[in-house]
C-alpha positions as CSV (number, residue, x, y, z in Angstrom):
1,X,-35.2,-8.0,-29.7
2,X,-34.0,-5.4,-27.2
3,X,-36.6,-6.7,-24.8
4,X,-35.0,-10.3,-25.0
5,X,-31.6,-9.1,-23.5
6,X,-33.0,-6.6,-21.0
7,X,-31.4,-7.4,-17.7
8,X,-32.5,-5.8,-14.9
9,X,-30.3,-3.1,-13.3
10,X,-29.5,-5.1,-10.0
11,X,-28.4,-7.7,-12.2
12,X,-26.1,-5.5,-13.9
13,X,-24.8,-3.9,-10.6
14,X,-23.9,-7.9,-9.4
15,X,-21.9,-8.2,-13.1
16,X,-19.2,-5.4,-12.1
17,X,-18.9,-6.1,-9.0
18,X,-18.1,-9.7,-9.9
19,X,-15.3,-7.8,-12.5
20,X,-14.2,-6.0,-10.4
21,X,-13.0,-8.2,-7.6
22,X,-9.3,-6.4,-6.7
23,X,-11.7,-3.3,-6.3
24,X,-9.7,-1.4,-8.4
25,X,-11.8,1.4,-9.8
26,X,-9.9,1.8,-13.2
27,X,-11.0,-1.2,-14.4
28,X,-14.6,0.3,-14.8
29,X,-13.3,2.5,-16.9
30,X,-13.7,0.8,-20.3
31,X,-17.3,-0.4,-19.2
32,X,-18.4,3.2,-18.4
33,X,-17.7,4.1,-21.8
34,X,-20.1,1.3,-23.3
35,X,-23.6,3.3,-22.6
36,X,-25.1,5.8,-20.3
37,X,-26.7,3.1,-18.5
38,X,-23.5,1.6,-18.2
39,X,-21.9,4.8,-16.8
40,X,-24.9,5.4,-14.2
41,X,-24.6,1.9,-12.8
42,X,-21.0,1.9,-12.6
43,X,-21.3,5.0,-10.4
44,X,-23.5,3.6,-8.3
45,X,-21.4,0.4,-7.5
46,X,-18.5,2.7,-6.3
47,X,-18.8,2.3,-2.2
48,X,-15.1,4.8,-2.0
49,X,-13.9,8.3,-2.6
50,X,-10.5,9.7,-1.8
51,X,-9.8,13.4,-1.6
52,X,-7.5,15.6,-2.7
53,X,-6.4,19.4,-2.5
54,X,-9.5,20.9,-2.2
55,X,-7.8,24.6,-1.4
56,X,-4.4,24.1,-4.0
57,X,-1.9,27.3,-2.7
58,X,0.7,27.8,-5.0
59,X,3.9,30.2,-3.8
60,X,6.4,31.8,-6.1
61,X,9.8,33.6,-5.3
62,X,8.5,36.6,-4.5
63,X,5.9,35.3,-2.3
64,X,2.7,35.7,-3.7
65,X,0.3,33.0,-3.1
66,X,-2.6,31.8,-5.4
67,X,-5.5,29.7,-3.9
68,X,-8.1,27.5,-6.5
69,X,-10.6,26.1,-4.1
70,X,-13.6,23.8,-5.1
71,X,-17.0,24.8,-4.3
72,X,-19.6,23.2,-2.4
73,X,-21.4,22.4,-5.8
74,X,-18.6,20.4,-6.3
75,X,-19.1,18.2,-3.3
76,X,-22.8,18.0,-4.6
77,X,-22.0,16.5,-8.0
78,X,-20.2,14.1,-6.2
79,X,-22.8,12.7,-4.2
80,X,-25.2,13.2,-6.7
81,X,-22.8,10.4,-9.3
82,X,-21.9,8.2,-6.4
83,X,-24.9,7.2,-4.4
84,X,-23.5,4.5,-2.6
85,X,-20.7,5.5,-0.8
86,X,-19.5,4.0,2.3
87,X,-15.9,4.9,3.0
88,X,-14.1,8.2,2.5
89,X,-10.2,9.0,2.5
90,X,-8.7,12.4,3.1
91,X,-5.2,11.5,3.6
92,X,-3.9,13.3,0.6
93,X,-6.6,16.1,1.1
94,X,-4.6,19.4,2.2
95,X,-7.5,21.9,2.5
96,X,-9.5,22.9,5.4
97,X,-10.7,19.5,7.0
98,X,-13.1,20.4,9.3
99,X,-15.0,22.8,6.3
100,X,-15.3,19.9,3.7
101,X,-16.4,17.5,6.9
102,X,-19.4,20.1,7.9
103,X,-20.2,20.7,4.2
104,X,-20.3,16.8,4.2
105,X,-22.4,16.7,6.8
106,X,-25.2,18.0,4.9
107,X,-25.7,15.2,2.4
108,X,-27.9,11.3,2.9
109,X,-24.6,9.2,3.3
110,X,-24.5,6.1,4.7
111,X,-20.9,6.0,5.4
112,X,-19.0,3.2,7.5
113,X,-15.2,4.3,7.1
114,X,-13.6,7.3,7.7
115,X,-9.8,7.7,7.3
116,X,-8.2,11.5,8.4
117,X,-4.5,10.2,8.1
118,X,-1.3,12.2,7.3
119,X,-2.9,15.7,8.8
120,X,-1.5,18.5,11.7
121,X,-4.7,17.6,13.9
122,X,-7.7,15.8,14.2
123,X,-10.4,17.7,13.1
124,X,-12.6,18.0,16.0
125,X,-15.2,20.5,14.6
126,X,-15.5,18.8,11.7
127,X,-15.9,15.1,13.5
128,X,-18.2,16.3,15.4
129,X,-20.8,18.1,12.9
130,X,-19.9,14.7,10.9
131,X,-21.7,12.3,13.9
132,X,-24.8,14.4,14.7
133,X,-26.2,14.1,10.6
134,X,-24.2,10.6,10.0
135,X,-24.6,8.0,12.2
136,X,-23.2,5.0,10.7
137,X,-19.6,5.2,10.8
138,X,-17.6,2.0,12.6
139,X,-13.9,2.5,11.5
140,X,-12.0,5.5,11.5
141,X,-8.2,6.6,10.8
142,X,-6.3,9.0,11.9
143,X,-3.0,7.4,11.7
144,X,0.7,9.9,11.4
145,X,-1.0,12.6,13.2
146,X,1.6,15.8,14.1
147,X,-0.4,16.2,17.5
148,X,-3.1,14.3,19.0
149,X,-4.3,16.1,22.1
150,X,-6.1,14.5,25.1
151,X,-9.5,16.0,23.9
152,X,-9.3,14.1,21.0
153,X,-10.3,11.1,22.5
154,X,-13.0,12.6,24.0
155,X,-13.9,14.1,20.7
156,X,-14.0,10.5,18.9
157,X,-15.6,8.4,21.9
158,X,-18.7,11.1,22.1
159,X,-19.0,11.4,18.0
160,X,-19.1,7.6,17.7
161,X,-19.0,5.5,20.8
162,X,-20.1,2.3,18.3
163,X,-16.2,2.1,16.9
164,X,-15.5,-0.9,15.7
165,X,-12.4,0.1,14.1
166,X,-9.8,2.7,15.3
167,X,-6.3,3.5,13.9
168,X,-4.9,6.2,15.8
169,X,-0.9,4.8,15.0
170,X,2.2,6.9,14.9
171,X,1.3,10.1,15.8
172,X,4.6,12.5,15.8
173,X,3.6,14.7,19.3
174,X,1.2,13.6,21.7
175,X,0.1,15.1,25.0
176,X,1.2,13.6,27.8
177,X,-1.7,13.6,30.0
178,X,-3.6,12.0,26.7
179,X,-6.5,8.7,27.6
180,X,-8.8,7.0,26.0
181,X,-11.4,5.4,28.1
182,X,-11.9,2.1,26.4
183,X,-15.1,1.3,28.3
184,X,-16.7,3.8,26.4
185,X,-15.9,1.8,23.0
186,X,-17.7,-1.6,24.2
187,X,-18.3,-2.9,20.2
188,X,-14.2,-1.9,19.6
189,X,-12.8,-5.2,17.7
190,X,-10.1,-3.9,16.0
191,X,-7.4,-1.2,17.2
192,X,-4.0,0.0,16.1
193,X,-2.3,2.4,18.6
194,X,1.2,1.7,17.0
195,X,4.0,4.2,18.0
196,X,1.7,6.0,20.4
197,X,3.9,5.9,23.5
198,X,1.8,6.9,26.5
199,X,0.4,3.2,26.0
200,X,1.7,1.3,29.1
201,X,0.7,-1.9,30.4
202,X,-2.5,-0.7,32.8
203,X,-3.7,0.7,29.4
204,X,-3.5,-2.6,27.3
205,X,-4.8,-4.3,30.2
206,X,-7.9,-2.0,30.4
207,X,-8.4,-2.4,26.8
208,X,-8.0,-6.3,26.6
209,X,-10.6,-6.4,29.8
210,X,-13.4,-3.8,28.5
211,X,-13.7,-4.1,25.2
212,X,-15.1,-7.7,24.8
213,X,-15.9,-8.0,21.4
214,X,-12.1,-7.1,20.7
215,X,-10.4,-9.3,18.1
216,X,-7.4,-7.9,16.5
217,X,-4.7,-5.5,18.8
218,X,-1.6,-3.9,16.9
219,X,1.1,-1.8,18.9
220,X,4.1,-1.9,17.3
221,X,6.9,0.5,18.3
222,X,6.0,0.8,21.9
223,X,7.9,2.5,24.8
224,X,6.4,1.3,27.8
225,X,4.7,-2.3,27.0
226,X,6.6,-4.9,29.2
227,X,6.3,-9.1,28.1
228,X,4.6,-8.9,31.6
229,X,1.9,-6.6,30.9
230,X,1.1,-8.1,27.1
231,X,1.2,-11.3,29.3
232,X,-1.8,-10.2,32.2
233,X,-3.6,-8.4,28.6
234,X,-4.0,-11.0,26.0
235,X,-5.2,-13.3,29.2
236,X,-8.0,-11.2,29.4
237,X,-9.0,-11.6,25.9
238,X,-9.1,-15.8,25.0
239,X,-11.0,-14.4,21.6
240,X,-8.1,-12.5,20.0
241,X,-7.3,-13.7,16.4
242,X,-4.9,-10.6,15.4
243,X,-2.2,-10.3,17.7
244,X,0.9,-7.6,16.6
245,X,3.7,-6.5,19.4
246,X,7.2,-4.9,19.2
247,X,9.1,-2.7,21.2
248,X,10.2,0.7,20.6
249,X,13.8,0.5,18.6
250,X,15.1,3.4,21.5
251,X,14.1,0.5,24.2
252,X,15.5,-2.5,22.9
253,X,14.6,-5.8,21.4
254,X,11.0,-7.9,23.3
255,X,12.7,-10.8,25.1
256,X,9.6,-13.1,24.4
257,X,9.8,-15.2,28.1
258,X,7.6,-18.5,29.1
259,X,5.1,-16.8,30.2
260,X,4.0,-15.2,27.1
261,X,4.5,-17.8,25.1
262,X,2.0,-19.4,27.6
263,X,-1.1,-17.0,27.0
264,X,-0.3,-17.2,23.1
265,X,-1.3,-20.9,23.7
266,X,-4.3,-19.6,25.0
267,X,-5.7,-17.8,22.0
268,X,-7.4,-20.8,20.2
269,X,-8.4,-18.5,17.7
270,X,-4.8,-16.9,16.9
271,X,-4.8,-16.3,12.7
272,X,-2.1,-13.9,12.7
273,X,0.5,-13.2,14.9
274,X,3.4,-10.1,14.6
275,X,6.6,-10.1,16.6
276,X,8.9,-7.9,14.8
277,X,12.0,-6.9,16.6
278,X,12.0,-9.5,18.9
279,X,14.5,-11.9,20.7
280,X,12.3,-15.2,20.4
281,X,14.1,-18.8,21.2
282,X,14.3,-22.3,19.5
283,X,12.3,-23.7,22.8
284,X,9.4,-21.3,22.3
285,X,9.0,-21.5,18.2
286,X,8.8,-25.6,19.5
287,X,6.1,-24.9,22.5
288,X,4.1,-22.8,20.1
289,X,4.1,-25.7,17.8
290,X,2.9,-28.0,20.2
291,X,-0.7,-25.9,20.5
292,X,-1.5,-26.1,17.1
293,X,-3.1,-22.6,16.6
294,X,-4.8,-21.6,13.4
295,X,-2.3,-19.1,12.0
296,X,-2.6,-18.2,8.7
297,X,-0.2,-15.0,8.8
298,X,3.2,-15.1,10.8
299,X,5.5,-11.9,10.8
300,X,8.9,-12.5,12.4
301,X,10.6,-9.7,10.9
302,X,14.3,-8.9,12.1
303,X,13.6,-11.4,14.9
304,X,16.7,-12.7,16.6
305,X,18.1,-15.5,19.0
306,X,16.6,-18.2,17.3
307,X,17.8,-20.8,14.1
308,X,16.5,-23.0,11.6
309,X,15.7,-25.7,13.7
310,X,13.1,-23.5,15.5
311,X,11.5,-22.3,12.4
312,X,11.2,-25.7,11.1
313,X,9.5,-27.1,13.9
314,X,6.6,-24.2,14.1
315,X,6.0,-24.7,10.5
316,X,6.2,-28.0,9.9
317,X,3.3,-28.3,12.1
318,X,1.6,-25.2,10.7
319,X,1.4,-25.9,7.0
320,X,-1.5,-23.7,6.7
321,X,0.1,-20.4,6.8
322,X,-0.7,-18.3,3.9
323,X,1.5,-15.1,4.5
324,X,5.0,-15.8,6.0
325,X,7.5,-12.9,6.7
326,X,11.1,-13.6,8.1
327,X,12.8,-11.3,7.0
328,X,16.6,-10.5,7.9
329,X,16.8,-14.7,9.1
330,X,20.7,-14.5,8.4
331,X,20.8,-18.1,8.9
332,X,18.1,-19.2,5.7
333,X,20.0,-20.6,2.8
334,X,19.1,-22.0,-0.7
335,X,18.6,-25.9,1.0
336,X,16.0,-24.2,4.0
337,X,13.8,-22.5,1.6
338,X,13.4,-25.5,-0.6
339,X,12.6,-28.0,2.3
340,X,10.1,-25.3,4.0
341,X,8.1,-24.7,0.2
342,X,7.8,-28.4,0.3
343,X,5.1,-28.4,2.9
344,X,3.8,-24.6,3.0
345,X,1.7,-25.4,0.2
346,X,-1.1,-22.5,0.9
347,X,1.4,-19.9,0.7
348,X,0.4,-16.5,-0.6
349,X,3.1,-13.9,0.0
350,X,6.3,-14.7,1.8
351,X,9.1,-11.8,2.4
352,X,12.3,-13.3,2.4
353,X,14.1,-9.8,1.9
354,X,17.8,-9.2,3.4
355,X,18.5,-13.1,4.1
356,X,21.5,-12.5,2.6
357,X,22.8,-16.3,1.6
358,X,19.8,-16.8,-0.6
359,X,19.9,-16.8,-4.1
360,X,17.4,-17.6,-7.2
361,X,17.5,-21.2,-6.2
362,X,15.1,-20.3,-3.5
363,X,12.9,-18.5,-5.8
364,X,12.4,-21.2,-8.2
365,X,11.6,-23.6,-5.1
366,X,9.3,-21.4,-3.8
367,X,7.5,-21.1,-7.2
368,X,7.8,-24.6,-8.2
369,X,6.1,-25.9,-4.9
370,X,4.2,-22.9,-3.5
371,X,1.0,-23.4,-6.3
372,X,-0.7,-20.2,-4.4
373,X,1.7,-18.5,-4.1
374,X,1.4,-14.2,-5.2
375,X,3.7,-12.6,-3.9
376,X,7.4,-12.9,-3.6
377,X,10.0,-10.2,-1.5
378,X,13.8,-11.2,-2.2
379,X,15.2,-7.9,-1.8
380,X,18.4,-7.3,-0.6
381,X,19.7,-11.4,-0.9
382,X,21.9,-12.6,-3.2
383,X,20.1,-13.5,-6.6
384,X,23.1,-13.8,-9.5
385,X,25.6,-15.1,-7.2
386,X,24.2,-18.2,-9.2
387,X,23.1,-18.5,-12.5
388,X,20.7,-21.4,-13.2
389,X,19.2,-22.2,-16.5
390,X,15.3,-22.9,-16.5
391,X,16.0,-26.9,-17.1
392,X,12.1,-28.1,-16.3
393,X,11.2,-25.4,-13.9
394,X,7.4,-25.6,-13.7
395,X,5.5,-22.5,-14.4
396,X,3.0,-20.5,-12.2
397,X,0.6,-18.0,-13.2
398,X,-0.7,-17.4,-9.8
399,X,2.5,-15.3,-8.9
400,X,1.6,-11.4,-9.4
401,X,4.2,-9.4,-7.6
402,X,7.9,-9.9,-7.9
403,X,9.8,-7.3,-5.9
404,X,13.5,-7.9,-6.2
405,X,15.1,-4.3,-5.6
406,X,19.1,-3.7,-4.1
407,X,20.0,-7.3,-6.1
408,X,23.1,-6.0,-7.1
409,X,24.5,-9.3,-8.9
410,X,21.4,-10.1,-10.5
411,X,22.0,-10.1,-14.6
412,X,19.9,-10.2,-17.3
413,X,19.5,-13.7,-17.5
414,X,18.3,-14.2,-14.3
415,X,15.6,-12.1,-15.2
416,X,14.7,-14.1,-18.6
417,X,14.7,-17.0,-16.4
418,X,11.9,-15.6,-14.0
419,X,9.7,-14.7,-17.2
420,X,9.4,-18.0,-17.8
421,X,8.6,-19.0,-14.6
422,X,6.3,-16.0,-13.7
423,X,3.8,-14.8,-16.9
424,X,1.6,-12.9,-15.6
425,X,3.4,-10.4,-13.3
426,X,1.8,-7.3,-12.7
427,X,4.2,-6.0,-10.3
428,X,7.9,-6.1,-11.2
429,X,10.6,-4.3,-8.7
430,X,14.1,-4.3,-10.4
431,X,14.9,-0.9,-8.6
432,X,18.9,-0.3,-8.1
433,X,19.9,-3.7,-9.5
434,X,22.8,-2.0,-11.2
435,X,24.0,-4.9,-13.3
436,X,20.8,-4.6,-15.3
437,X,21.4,-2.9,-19.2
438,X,21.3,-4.9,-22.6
439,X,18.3,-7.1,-23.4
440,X,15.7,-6.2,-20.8
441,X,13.2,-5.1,-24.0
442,X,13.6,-8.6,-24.9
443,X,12.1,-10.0,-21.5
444,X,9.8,-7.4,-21.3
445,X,8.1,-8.8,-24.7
446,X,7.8,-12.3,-23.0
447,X,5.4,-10.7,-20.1
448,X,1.9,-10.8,-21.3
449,X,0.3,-8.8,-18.4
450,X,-2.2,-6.7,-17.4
451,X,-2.1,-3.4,-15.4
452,X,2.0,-4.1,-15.5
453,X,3.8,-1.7,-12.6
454,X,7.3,-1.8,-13.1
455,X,10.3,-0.5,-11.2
456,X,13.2,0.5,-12.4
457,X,14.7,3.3,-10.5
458,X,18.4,3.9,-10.0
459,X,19.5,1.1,-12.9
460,X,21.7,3.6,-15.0
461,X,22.6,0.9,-17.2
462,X,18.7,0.2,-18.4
463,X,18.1,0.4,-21.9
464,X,14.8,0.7,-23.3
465,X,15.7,1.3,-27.0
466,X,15.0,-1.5,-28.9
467,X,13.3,-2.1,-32.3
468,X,9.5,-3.0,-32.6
469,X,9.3,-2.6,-28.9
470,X,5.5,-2.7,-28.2
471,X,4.4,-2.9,-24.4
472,X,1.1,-1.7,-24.2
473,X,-0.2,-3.1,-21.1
474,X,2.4,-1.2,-19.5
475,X,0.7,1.2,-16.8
476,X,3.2,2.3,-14.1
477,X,6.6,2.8,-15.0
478,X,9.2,3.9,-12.6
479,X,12.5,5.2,-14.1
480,X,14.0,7.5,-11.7
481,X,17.7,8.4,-11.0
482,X,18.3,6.3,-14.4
483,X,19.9,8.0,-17.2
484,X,17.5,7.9,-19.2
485,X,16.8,10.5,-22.5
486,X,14.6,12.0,-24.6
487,X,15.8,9.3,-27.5
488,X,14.8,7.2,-24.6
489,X,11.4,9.3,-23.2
490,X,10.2,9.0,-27.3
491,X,10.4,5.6,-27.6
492,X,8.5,4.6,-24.3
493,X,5.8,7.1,-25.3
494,X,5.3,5.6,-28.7
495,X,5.4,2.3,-27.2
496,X,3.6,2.3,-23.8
497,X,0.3,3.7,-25.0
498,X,-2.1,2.5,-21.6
499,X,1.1,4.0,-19.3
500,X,-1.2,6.0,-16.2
501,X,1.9,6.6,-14.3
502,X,5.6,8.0,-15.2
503,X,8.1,8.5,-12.2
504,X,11.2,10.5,-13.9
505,X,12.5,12.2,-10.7
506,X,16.2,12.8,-11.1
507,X,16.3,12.1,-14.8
508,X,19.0,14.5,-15.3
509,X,19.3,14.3,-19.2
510,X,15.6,14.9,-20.0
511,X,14.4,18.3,-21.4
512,X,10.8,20.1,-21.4
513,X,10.7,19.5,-24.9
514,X,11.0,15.8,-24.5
515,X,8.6,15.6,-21.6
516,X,6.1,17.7,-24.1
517,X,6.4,15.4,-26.9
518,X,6.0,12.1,-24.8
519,X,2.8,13.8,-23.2
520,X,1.1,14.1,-26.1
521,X,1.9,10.5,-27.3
522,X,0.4,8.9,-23.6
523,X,-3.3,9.4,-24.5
524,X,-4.1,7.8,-20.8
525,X,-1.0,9.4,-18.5
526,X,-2.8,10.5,-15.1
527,X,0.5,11.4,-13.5
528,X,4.1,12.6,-13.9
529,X,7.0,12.8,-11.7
530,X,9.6,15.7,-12.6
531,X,10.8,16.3,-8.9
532,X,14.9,17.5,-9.7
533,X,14.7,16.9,-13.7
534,X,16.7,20.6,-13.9
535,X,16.9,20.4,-17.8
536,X,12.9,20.6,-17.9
537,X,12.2,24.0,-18.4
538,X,9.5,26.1,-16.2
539,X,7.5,27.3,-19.1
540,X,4.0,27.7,-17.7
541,X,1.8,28.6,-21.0
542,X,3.4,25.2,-21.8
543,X,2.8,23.2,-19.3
544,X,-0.9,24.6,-19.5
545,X,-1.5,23.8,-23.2
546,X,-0.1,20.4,-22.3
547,X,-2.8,20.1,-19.8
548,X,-5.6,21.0,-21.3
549,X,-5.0,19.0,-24.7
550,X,-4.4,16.2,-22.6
551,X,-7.3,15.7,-20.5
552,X,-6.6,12.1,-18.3
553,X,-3.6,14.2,-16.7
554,X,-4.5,14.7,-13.1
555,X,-1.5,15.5,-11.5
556,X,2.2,17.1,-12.6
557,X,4.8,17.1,-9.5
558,X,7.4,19.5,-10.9
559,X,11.2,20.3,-11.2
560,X,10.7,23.1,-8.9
561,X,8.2,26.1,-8.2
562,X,7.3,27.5,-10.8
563,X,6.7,31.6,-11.7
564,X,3.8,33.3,-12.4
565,X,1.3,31.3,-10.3
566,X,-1.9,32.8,-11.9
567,X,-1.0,31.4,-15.4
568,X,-1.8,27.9,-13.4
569,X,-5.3,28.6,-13.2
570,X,-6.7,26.8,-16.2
571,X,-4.9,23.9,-15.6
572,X,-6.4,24.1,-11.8
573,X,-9.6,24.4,-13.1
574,X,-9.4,21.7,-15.6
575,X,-8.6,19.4,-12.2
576,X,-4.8,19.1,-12.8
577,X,-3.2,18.8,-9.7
578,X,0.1,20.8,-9.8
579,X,2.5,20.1,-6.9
């Protein structure tokens, strides 16, 4: 009988991955816990790994210091349970960089992504013991670097001259005399030098005119780009498809001239296309128009000079775009939004955030004729203002994120209304929409969702009590700067039983015994945000117990250092971050 049902392990390995298309790890989970066989495959389906603290330091007020650091065995069990990994991320990792990278060095990977983001330098020791045992990388990140000096680039062009992806964006300091020979990257097709202000228009150029398999260039923020220079660049490069540009906010707003507008028509194969911060013209949305390009992605975010009639005529001609930001477009109202959802029919996110004149009638259109759509941004307009009942709406289930923060007229029925509209949300931002308060258990209930994130920071009206509230596919729940108690903390703990994340940073009106109790009652919480809760008190040998009876939590950020650092150590060793 057990032979009848055998399936072969490959098979299995297709299975998960076919479960797990949004490649979100955590939803392995429950099929890891099925059989060892299960648990082995799982692991070896899991292509990405991302860091932490390796070396934790902990300082108190008399400034001793206490260091946990993870052994190389560590590194070894690692590998040994994930075979097939292809892409590592160190952005949150805050030991020594270019220690773990050698130590890496010495295992079989076959790894293709590298990202080295959010650090003091690039690691060049590290990088380049890395490239002489692992050959196969082709994208790295090093993006929000404090100091990129010019050996860097000589560094990263000699470890791996087969780039085919390179992120080196908003670095804070960077020398001067800093180059990057793009000859020496020939098989470069995508590059983001955002922010990274020694780039100039002989530099673009270069790079447009060497690299020839190059297909996707983002530098936003820039200092010393000229319409001139992106004009002579993208000429060089007919085979672009990803084209991002803006100006530094110290320079000015991107007059987009003629000419430019001339060697956009050029790019036949021009899918996305990002002028943020620009000053762009009715006359050159219609001459773009005219070309018929492929876009599928347009991002004209706090983009000036130019109305409604110029917006109309590019996208009436390209009803193809999926993803559609315009953003800060003072001019949109209610009427504009329901005549362009009439024909953007593929539409998959749009940002419609700080067009001030729009209110929920504009979401309903949007949802009524957008059939793809999955993502809506309507921060900052003016949903409330009106106060429609749902008479025939039609409903979509394809719609998955609903961020709606800084509405400060929308009410509690507006929110009932987009329940109806929208049942299976799994990302609800209602942050700072002060009129918010009686009656939101009630809509919660009519969500039947999975993997539920919802925001609710700075509504000090919210009320959670409510009886026979049961949301248990709640997972992330944001309630910071609310004024929210342990009465409150209880009742969410009892209720929210899957609940990963908790975010009560500013919670004024919590204590360490309410924090305690609820802890014990989240038998998943990974995480828990206690930044400025000055009621919770620092008891260590609490905290500790806490940790170690509650083994899914992974990481406490706390009211404020606390004393006795040592007394940390078992909760460090049982992988609790503590920050």
């Amino acid at each position: 009988m057990t032979g009848d049902y055998y399936l072969p392990q490959e098979c299995w390995e297709c299975v998960i991955r076919f479960l797990n298309t949004d490649d979100d790890d955590r939803n392995l989970e429950p099929l890891s816990l099925v059989s060892k066989q299960l648990f082995s495959i799982i692991n070896r389906v899991r292509i990405s790994l991302t860091f932490y603290k390796q070396d934790i330091t902990i300082s108190n007020d008399r400034g001793l210091r206490f260091s946990c650091s993870l052994p190389n065995t560590i590194l070894c069990r690692l590998f040994q349970r994930f075979t097939n990994l292809t892409s590592l991320n160190f952005t949150y990792f805050r030991g020594d960089l270019n220690k773990v990278l050698l130590q890496i060095s010495f295992f079989p990977l076959k790894l293709k992504s590298l990202n080295l983001s959010n650090h003091s330098t690039i690691p060049q020791n590290g990088l380049r013991a890395l490239s002489q045992k692992i050959t196969t990388v082709t994208s790295l990140t090093c993006s929000h670097i404090i100091f990129i000096h010019k050996y860097d680039f000589y560094i990263i062009v000699d470890c791996y001259p087969f780039l085919e992806e390179l992120d080196l964006s908003f670095p804070k300091h960077i020398d001067k005399n800093t180059n990057i020979l793009p000859s020496e990257l020939p098989k470069l097709r995508k590059v983001n030098l955002s922010g990274d202000y020694y780039i100039d228009d002989s530099f673009l150029f270069d790079l447009c005119k060497n690299c020839k398999f190059l297909e996707e260039v983002t530098v936003l923020d820039s200092k010393n780009l000229t319409h001139v220079g992106i004009d002579s660049a993208i000429r060089e490069r007919p085979n672009l498809k990803s084209l991002s540009i803006s100006f530094s906010k110290n320079v000015g707003r991107m007059y987009v001239k003629s000419e430019l507008i001339n060697s956009l028509k050029c790019l036949k194969g021009l899918t996305c296309l990002n002028l943020s911060f620009s000053c762009i013209s009715d006359k050159m949305l219609s001459s773009l128009a005219e070309k018929g390009l492929p876009l599928k992605k347009l991002v004209l975010k706090h983009c000036s000079d130019y109305s409604y009639a110029g917006i109309f005529c590019l996208l009436s001609k390209y009803q193809f775009v999926q993803h559609l930001d315009l953003q800060y477009s003072s001019f949109l109202n209610d009427d504009h939004v329901a005549e362009l959802s009439s024909f953007l029919r593929y539409l998959a996110s749009i940002n419609l955030s700080e067009c001030s004149m729009l209110t929920e009638s504009s979401l309903f259109a949007l949802v009524r004729n957008c059939r793809f759509l999955n993502e809506i941004r309507m921060e900052y307009t003016s949903i409330g203002n009106l106060c429609e009942e749902n008479h025939g709406f039609v409903v979509n289930t394809q719609v998955k994120s609903l961020h709606l923060a800084h509405n400060s007229l929308m009410k509690i029925e507006n929110i009932k209304n987009f329940a109806s509209i929208c049942p299976n949300l799994r990302v609800l931002d209602m942050s700072y929409c002060f009129r918010i308060s009686e009656g939101i258990v009630e809509v919660l209930r009519r969500w039947q969702i999975m993997d539920l994130i919802l925001n609710l920071a700075s509504c000090p009206r919210i009320n959670l009590l409510g009886t026979n509230f049961q949301f248990t596919k709640l997972e992330v729940l944001n309630l910071s700067n609310s004024e929210v108690d342990n009465k409150t903390l209880h009742v969410i703990s009892k209720s929210c039983c899957r609940l990963l994340q908790l975010d009560l940073e500013h919670c004024y009106h919590i204590t360490d015994k309410g924090v305690r109790k609820a802890i014990l009652n989240f038998s998943q919480i990974r995480e828990i945000n206690l930044r400025h809760c000055h009621s919770v008190d620092p008891n260590v040998d609490s905290w500790t117990t806490i940790v170690l009876s509650r083994p899914s939590l992974r990481k406490i950020m706390t009211p404020r250092i606390f004393p006795s650092c040592k007394k940390w150590k078992p909760a460090l060793d049982h992988g609790c971050l503590v920050c």
